[in-house]
C-alpha positions as CSV (number, residue, x, y, z in Angstrom):
1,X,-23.4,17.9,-3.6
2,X,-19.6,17.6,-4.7
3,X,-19.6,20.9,-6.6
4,X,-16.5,21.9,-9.0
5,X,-13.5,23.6,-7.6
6,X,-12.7,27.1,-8.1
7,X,-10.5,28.5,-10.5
8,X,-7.3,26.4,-10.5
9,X,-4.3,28.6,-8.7
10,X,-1.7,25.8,-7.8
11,X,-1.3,22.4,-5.7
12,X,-1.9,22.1,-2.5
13,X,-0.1,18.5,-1.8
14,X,1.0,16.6,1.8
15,X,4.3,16.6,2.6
16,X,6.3,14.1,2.4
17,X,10.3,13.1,2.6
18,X,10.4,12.5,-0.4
19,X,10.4,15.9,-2.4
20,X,9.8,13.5,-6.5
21,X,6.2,14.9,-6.2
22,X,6.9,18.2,-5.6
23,X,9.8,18.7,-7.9
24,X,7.7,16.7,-10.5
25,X,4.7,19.5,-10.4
26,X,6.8,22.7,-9.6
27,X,7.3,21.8,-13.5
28,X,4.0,22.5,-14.4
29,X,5.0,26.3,-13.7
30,X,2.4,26.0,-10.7
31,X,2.8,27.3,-7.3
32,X,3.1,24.3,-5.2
33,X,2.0,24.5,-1.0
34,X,3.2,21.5,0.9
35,X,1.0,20.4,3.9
36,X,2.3,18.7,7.1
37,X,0.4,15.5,8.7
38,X,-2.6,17.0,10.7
39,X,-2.1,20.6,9.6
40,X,-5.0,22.5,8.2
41,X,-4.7,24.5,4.6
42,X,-7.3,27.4,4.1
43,X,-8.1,26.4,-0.1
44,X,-10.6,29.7,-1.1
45,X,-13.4,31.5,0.8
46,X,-15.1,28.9,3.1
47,X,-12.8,25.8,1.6
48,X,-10.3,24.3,3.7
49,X,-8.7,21.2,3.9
50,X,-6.8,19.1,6.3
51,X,-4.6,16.1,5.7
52,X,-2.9,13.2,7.3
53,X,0.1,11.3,6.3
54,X,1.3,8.4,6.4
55,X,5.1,8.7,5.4
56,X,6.6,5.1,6.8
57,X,8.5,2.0,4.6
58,X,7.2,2.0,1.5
59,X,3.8,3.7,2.0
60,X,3.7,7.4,0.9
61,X,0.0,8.1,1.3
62,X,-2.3,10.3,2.2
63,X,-5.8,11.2,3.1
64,X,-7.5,14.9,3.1
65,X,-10.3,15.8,5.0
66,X,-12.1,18.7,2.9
67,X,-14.7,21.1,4.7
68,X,-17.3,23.6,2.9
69,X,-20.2,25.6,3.4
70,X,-22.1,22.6,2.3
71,X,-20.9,19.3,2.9
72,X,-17.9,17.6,4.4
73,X,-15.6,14.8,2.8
74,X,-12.9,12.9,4.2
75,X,-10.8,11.1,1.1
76,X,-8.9,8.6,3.0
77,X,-8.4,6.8,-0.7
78,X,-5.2,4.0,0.3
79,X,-4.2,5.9,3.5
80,X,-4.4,3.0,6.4
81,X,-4.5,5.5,9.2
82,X,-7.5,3.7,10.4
83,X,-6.0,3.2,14.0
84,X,-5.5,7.0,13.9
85,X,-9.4,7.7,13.6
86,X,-10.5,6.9,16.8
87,X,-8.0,9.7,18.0
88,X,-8.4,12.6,15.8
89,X,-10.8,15.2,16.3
90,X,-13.3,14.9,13.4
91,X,-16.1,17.0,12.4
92,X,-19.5,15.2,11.1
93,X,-18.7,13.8,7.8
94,X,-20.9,13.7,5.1
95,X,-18.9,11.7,2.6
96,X,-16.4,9.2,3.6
97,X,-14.4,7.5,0.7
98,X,-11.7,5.1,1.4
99,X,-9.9,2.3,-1.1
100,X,-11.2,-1.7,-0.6
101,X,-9.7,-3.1,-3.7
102,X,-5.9,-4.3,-3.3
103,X,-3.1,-2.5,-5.2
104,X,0.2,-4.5,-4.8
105,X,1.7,-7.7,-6.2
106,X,1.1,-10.1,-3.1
107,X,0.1,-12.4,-4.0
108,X,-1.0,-12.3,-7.5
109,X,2.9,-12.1,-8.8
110,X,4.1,-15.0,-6.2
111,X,4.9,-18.3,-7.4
112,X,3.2,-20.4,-5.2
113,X,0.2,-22.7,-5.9
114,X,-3.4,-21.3,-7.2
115,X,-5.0,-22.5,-4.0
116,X,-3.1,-21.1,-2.0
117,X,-2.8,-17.5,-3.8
118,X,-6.3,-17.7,-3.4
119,X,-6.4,-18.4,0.3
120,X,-4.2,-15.5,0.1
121,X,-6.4,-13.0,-1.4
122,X,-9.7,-14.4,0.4
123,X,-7.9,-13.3,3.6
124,X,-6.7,-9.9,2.4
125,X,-9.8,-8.9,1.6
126,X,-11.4,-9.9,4.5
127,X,-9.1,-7.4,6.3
128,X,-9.9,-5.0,3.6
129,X,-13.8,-5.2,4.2
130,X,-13.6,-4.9,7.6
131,X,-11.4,-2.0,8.1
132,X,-13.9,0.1,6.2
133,X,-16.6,-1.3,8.1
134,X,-14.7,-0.7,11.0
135,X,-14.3,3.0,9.7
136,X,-17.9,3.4,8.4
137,X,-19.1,2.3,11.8
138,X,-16.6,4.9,14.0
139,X,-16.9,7.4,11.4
140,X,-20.7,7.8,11.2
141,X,-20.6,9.5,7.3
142,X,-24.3,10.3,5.6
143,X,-22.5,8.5,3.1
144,X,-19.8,6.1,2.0
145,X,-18.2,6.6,-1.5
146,X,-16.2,3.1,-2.3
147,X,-12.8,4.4,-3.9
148,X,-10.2,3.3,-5.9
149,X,-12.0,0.5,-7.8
150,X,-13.1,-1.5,-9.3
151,X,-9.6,-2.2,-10.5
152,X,-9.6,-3.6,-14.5
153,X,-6.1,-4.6,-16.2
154,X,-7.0,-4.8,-19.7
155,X,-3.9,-5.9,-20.9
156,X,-2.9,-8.8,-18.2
157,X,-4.5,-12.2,-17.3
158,X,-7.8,-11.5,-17.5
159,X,-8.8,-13.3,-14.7
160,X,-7.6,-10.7,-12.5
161,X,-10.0,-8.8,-14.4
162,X,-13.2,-10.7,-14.6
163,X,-13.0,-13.5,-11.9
164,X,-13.0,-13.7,-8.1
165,X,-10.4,-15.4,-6.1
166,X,-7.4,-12.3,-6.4
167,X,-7.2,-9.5,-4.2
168,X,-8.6,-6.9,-6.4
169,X,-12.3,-7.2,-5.5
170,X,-15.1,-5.6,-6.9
171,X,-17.8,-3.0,-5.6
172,X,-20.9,-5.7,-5.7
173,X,-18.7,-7.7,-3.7
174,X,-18.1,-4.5,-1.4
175,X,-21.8,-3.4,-1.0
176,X,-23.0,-6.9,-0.2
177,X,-20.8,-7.3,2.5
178,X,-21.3,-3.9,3.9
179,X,-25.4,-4.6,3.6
180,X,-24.9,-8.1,5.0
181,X,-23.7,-5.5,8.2
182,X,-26.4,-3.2,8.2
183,X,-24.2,-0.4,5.7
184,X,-26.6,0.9,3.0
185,X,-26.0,4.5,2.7
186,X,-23.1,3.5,-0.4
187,X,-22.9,5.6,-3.2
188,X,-21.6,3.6,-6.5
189,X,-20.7,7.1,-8.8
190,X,-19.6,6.5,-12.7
191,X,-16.8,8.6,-13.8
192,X,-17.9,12.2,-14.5
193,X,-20.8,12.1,-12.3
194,X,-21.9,14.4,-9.3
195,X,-21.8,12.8,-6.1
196,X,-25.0,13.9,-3.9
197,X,-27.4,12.2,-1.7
198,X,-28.9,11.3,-5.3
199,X,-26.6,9.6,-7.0
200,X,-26.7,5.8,-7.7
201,X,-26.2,3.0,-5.2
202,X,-26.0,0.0,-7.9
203,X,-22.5,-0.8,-7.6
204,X,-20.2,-1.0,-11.4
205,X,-20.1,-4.4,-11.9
206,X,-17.0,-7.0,-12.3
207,X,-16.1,-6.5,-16.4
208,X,-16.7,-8.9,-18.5
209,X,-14.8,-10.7,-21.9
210,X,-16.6,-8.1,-24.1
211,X,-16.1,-5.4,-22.1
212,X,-12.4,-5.7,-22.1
213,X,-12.2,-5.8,-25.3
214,X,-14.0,-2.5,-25.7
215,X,-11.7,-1.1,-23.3
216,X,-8.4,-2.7,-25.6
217,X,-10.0,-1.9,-28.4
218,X,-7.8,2.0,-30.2
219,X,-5.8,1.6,-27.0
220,X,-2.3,0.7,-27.2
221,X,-0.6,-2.1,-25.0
222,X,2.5,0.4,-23.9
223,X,4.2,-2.6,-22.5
224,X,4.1,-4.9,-25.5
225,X,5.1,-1.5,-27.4
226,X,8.2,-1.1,-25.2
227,X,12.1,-1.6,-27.1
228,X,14.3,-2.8,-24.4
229,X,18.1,-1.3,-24.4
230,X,18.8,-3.8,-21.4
231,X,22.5,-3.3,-19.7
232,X,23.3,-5.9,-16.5
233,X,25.8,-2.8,-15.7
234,X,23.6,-0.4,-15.8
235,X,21.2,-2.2,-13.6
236,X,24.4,-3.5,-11.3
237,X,25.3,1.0,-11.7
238,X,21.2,1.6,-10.8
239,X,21.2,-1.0,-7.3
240,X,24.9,0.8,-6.5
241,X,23.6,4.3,-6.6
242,X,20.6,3.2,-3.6
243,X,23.1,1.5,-1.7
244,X,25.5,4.5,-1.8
245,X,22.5,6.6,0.0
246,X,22.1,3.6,2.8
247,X,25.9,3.1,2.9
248,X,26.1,3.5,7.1
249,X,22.8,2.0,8.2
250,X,23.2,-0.9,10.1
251,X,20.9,-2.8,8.4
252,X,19.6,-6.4,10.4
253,X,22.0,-9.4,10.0
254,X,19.1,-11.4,9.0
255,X,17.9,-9.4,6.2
256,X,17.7,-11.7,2.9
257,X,19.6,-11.7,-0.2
258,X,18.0,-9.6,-2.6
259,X,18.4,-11.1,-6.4
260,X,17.2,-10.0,-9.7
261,X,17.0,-12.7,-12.7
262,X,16.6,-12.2,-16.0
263,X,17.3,-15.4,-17.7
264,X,18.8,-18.8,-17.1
265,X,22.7,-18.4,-16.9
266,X,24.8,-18.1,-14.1
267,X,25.6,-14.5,-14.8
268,X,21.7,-13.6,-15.9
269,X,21.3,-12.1,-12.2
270,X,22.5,-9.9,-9.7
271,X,23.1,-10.7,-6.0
272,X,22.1,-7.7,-3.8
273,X,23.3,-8.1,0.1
274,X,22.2,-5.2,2.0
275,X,23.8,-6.4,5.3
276,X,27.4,-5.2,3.7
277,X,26.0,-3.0,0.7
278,X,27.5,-5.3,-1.9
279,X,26.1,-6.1,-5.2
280,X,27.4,-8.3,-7.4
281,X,26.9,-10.3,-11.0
282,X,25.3,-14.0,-10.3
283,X,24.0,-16.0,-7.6
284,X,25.9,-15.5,-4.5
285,X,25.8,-16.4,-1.4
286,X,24.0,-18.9,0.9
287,X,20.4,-18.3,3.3
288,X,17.1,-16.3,2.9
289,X,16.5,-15.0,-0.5
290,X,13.5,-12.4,-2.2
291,X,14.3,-13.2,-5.9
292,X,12.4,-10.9,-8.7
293,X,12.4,-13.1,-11.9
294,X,11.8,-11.0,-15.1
295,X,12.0,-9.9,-18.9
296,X,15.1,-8.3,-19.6
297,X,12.6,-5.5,-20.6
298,X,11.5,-5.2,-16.7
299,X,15.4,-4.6,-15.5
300,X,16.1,-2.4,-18.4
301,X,12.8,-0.1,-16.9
302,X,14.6,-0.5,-13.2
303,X,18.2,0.9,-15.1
304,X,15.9,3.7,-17.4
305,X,14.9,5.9,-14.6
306,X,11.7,4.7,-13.8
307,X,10.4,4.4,-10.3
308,X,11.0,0.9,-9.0
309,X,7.4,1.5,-7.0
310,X,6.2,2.0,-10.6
311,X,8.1,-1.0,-12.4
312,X,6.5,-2.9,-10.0
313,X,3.1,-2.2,-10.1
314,X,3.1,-3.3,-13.7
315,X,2.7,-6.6,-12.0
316,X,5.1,-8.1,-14.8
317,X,7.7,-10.2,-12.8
318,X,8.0,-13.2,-10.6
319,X,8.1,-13.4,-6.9
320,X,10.1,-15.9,-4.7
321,X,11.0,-15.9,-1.4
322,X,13.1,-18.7,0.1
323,X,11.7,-19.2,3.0
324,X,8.2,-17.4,2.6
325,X,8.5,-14.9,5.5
326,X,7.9,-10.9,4.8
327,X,10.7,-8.8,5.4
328,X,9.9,-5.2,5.6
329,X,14.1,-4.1,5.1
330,X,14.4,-6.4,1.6
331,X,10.5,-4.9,0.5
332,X,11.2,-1.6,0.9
333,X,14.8,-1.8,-0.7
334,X,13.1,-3.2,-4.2
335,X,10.2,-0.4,-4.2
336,X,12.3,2.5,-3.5
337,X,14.5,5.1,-5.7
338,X,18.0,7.2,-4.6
339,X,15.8,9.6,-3.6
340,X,13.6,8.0,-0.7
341,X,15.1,5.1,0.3
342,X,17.5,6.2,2.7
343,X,14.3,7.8,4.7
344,X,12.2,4.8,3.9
345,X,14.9,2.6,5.6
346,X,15.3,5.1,8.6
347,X,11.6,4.9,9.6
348,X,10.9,1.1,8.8
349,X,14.2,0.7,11.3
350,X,13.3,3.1,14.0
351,X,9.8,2.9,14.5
352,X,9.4,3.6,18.2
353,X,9.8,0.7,21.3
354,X,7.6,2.6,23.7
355,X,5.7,0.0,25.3
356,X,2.5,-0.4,26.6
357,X,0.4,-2.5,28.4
358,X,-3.1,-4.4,27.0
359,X,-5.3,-6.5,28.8
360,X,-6.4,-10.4,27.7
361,X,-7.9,-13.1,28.8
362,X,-7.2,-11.7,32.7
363,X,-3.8,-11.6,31.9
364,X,-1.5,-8.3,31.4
365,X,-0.2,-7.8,28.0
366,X,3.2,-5.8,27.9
367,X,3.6,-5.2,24.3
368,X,5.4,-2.8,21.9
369,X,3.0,0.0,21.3
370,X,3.5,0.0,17.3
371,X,3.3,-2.3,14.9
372,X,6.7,-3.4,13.3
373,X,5.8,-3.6,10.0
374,X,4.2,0.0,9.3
375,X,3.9,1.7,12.5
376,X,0.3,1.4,13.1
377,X,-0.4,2.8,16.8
378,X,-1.4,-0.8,18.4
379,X,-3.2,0.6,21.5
380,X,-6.9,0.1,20.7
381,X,-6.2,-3.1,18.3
382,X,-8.4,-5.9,18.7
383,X,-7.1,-9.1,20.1
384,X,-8.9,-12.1,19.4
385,X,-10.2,-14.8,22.1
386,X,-7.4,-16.9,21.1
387,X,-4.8,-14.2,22.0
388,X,-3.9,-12.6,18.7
389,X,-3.4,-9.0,18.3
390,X,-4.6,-7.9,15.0
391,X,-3.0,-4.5,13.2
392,X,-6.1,-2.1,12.6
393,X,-3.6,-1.4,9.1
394,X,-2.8,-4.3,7.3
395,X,-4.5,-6.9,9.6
396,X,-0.9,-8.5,10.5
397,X,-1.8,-10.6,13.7
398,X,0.4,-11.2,16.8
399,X,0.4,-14.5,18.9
400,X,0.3,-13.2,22.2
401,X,0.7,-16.8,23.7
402,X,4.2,-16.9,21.8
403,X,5.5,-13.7,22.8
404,X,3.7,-11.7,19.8
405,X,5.2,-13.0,17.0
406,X,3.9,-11.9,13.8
407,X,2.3,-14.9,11.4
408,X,3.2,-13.0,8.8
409,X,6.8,-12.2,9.3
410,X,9.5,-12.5,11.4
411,X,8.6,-9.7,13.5
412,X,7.4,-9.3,16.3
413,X,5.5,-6.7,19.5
414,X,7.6,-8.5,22.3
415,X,4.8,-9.4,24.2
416,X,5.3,-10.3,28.1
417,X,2.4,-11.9,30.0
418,X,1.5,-11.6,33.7
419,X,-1.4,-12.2,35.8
């Protein structure tokens, strides 16, 4: 059984660059003990924990691996290390929890035709599903706790709420595929419960109309509530202050124009080009573009001291890129703050170029040992009998036959074939 923590004496928290989480809970008057990746953190008599980071781009997650005289847990909640499972030293886990709902705005926020948004979201999670599969199977838990859904917006479309076909999924979905796989052991707890061997397997099911009005119903709609003081200089002043901290990294000449729009006249935008840290007021420029179209109320967050990574899991702007390609530079530029994304720049542009070699097909694969887009160690990734490395992350795949060029992006493992 998961049985209540002792007497509350501070935070234990992973370390990352980025000290916001830190500074935000040293407030609380709290002493606060920072963790590194892998390192282990005695909590009280016979509690300890262990975490792992991931720390690359925009992801700043974690997962904690928490051991007691009675039971073991491993909370890997949005964490994607799975391609650093089959290498760390593990003891038997009891409960294994890990997220298989999505929790980003790709590509529910994209404008782009239903069908294919759909497509989209049917493929994502696909990956998602398998990757804990993939886990459950390496891991060998007593039990599998499904975390971080379901997700329910009670405020937005409600379609993304109470209908398949986007990528936040729902457990029934979750324990059918896992059973269609042989993986019953699932635990499906409500909030507040105990988790033990005992507690239920029926999984919470997707919400209905009525039940999202039940959930609206006394609540307020804190967006709708919100009084917008927007000012295009303070915005233009907000952009400035991130490109002052990124000021003397070279960033990639084919790195896309970033542009914010809030309205239809020429000087309702900003341009954003990161290749020569220049922001200016309307549409310049020529080439690739990521354009955010908002409210003036979304921008006005962005200039108010709001996390951008927060602003933009509201899920209440616009997506366009011109052409549809991924760009990992431009992505992490619009999710980060003055405060990380000079680091979150750094290690998206200097993920190691050791290289190793994979076999396929009788042929020799030299190919860059980690994945461009997060740094996912590539060495034990699955390549398909048509030649495509998948990532065991984000389930980006690699066309060995054209050199391992992402589909995805335009990145790419620099794969060299021999016989």
């Amino acid at each position: 059984m998961l049985v209540a923590a002792p007497r509350f004496h501070g935070f234990f928290i992973p370390k990352f660059h980025d000290s916001y989480l830190r500074e935000h809970l040293e407030a609380y008057g709290k002493p606060v003990t920072e963790v590194a990746d892998s390192d282990s953190q005695a909590v009280s008599d016979g509690i300890s924990i262990q975490v792992f980071v991931s720390d690359v781009g925009v992801n700043h997650d974690s997962a904690v691996l928490v051991t007691t005289p009675g039971f073991t847990l491993l909370n890997q909640n949005d964490c994607k290390i799975f391609d650093r499972l089959q290498t760390v030293a593990l003891p038997k886990i009891n409960y294994y929890s890990v997220q298989f709902s999505g929790a980003t705005w790709h590509p529910v926020c994209f404008r782009m035709p239903e069908e294919d948004k759909r497509h989209i979201s049917e493929k994502k999670v696909a990956i998602k599903f398998n990757n804990v599969l993939g886990a459950i199977r390496h891991l060998q838990p007593d039990f599998y706790v499904p975390a971080a859904g379901p997700a329910v917006f009670p405020f937005l479309d409600e379609k993304l709420s109470t209908e398949p076909g986007s990528i936040f999924t729902h457990q029934p979905e979750l324990v059918e595929f896992l059973g269609s796989h042989g993986v019953d052991k699932v635990l499906c707890p409500r909030p507040g419960d105990e988790v033990s061997p005992a507690t239920t397997s029926v999984p919470i099911p997707r919400p209905s109309h009525s039940d999202l009005l039940q959930l609206r119903a006394g609540k307020p709609d804190v967006w709708a509530g919100l009084v917008p003081a927007f000012d295009a200089d303070a915005l233009l002043a907000a952009v400035d202050a991130r490109l002052d901290q990124i000021w003397d990294l070279d960033i990639p000449e084919d790195t896309p124009r970033i542009v914010f729009s809030w309205g239809a006249g020429g000087q309702d935008c900003l341009t954003i080009d990161l290749v020569n840290k220049r922001v200016e007021r309307g549409l310049t420029g020529s080439g690739a573009c990521l354009k955010l179209i908002a409210s003036e109320k979304y921008f006005w967050l962005m200039h108010s001291g709001e996390r951008w990574q927060d602003v933009y899991l509201s899920l209440q702007a616009e997506v366009e890129r011109q052409p549809d390609v991924f760009n990992s530079i431009a992505n992490v530029f619009v999710f980060s703050d003055p405060s990380n994304v000079r680091d979150a720049l750094l290690s998206t542009l200097h993920i190691p170029k050791e290289r190793i070699e994979r076999s396929w097909n009788g042929k020799k694969c030299r190919i860059d040992r980690y994945c461009p887009h997060q740094g996912a160690d590539l060495g034990n990734a699955h390549i398909t009998e048509d030649g495509f490395l998948v990532c065991p992350r984000h389930g980006w795949q690699f066309d060995l036959n054209n050199g391992g060029r992402s589909t995805a992006s335009a990145d790419s493992i620099n794969c060299e074939l021999s016989d």
